[in-house]
Backbone as CSV, one residue per row, in Angstrom:
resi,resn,N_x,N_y,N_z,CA_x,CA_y,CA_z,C_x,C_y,C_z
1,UNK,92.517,36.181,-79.440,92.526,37.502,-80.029,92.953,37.375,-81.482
2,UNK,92.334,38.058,-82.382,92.887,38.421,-83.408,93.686,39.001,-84.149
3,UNK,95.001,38.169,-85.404,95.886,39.091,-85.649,95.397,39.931,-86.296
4,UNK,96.326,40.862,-86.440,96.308,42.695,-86.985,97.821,42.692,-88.070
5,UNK,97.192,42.541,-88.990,98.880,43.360,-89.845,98.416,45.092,-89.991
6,UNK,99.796,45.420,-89.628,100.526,46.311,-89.691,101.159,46.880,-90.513
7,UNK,102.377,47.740,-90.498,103.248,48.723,-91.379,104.018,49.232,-90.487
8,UNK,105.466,48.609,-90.554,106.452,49.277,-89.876,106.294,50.606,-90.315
9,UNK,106.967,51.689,-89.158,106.561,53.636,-89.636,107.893,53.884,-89.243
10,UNK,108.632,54.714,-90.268,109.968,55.437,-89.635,110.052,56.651,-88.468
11,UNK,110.348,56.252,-87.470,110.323,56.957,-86.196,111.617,57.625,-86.118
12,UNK,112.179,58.847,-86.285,113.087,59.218,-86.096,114.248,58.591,-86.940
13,UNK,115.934,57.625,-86.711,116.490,56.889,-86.907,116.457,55.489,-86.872
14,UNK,115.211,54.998,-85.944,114.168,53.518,-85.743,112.976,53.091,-86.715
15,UNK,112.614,52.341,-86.875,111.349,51.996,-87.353,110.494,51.297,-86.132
16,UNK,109.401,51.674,-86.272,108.167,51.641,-85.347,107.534,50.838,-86.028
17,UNK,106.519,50.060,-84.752,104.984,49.251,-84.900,104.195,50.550,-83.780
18,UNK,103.009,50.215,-84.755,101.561,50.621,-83.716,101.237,49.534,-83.215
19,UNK,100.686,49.132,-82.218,99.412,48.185,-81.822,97.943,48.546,-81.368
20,UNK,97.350,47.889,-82.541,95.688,48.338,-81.643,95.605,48.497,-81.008
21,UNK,94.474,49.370,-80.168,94.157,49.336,-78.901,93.452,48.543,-77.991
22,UNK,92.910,47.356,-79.134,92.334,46.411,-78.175,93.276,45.304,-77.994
23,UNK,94.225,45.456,-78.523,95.514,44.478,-77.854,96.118,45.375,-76.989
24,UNK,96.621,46.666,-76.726,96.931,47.139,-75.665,96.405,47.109,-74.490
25,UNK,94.949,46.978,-74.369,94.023,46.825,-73.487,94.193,45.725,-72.924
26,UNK,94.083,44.452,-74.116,93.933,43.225,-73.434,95.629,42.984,-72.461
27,UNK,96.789,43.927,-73.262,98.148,43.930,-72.378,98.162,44.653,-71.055
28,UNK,97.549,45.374,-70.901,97.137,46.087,-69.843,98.067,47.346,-70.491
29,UNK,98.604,47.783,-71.319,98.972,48.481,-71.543,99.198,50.306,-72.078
30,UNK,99.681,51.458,-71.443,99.132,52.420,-71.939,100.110,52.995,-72.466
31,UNK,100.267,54.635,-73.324,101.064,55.455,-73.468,102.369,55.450,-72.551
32,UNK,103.577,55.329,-73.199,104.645,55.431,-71.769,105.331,54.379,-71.344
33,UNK,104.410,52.728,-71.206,104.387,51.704,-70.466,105.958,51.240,-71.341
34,UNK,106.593,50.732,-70.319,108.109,50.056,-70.609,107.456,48.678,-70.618
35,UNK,108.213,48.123,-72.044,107.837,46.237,-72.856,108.982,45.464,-72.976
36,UNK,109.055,44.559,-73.154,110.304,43.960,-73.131,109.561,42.838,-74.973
37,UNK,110.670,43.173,-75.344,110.720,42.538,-76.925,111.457,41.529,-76.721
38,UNK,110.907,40.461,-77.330,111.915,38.667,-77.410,111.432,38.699,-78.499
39,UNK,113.210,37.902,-79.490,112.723,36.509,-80.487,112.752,35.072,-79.904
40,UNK,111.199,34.857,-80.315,111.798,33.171,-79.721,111.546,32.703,-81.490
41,UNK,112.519,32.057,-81.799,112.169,31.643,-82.942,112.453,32.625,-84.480
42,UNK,111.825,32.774,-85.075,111.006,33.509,-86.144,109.942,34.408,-85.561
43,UNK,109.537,34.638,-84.089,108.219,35.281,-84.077,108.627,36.308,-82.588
44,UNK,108.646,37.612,-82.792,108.715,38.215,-81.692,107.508,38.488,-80.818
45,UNK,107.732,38.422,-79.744,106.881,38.156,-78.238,107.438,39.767,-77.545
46,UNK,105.941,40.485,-77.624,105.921,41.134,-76.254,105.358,41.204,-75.342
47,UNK,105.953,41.655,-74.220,105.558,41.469,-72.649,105.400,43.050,-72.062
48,UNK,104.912,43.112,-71.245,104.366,44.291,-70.552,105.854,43.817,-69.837
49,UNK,107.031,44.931,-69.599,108.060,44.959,-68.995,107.641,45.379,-67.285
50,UNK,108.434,44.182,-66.709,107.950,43.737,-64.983,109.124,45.047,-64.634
51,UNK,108.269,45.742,-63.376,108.669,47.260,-62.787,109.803,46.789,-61.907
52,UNK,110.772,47.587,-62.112,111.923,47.148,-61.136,111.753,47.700,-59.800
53,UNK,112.056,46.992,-58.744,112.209,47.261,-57.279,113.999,47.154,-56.783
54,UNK,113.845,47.979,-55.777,114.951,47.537,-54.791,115.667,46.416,-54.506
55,UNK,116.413,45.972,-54.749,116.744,44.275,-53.772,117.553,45.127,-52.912
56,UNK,117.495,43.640,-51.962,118.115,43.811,-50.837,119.393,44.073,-50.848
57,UNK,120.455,44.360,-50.242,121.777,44.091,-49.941,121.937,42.813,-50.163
58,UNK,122.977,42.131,-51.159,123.414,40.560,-51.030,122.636,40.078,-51.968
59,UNK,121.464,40.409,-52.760,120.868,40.039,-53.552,121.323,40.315,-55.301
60,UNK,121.698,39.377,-56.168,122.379,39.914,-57.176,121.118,40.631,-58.426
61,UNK,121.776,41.491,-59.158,121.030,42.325,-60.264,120.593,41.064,-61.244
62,UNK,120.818,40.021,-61.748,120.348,39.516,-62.308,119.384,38.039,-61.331
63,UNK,118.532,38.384,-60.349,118.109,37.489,-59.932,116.786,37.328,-60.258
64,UNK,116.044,38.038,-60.999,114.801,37.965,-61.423,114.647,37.262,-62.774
65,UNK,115.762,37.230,-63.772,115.888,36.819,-64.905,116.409,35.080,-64.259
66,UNK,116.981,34.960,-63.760,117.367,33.709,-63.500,116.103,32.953,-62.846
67,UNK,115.308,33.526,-61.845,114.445,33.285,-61.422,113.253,32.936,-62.499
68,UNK,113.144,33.522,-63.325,112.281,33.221,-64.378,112.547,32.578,-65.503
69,UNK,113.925,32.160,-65.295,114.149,30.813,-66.370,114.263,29.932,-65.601
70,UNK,114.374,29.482,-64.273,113.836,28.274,-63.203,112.839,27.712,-62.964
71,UNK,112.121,29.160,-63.335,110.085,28.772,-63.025,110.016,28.666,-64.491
72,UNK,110.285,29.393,-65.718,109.930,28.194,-66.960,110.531,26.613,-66.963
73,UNK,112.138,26.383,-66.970,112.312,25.306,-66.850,111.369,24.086,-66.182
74,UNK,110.729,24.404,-65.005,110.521,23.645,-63.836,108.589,24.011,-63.699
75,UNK,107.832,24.531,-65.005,106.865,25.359,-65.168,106.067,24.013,-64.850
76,UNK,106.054,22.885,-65.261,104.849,21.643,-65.050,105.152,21.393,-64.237
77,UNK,106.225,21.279,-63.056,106.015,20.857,-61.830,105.895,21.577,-60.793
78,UNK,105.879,22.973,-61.176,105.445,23.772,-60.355,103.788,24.210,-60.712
79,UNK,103.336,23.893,-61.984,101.729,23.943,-62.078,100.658,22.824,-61.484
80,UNK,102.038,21.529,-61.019,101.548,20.611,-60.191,101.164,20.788,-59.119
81,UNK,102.052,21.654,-58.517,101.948,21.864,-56.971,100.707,22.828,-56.375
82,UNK,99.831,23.748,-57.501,98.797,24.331,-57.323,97.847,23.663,-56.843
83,UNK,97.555,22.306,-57.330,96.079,21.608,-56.736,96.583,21.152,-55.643
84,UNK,98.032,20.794,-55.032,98.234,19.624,-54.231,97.582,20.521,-52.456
């Protein structure tokens, strides 16, 4: 996909980005949709923010975040295990 520059816009007390709509599209993204903003680096990364569910009883609030720095850590040997 192709980049797009922009113009931060003063939103209230915030400053705002737009994003095209054919990068929203390709995010699956619409009006409304909750994102989750990272710096990795110098370059911020967004993500279509993953919908929270229920856990169980006994299950801790941060187990999805931990869970997903296990499966990056451990990401090539778990992309191994797809063909096996």
């Amino acid at each position: 996909m192709a980049a797009a520059e922009r113009r931060l816009t003063q939103i209230g007390n915030s400053v705002g980005l737009t994003l095209p709509s054919d990068m929203l599209k390709a995010l699956q993204l619409i009006k409304g949709d909750e994102v989750r903003v990272e710096l990795v680096g110098n370059q911020v990364v967004i993500k279509k923010a993953p919908r929270m569910v229920s856990l169980p009883d006994g299950i801790p609030a941060d187990f999805f975040e931990v869970l997903e720095e296990e499966m990056e850590a451990h990401h090539e040997a778990l992309k191994g295990l797809v063909n096996r």
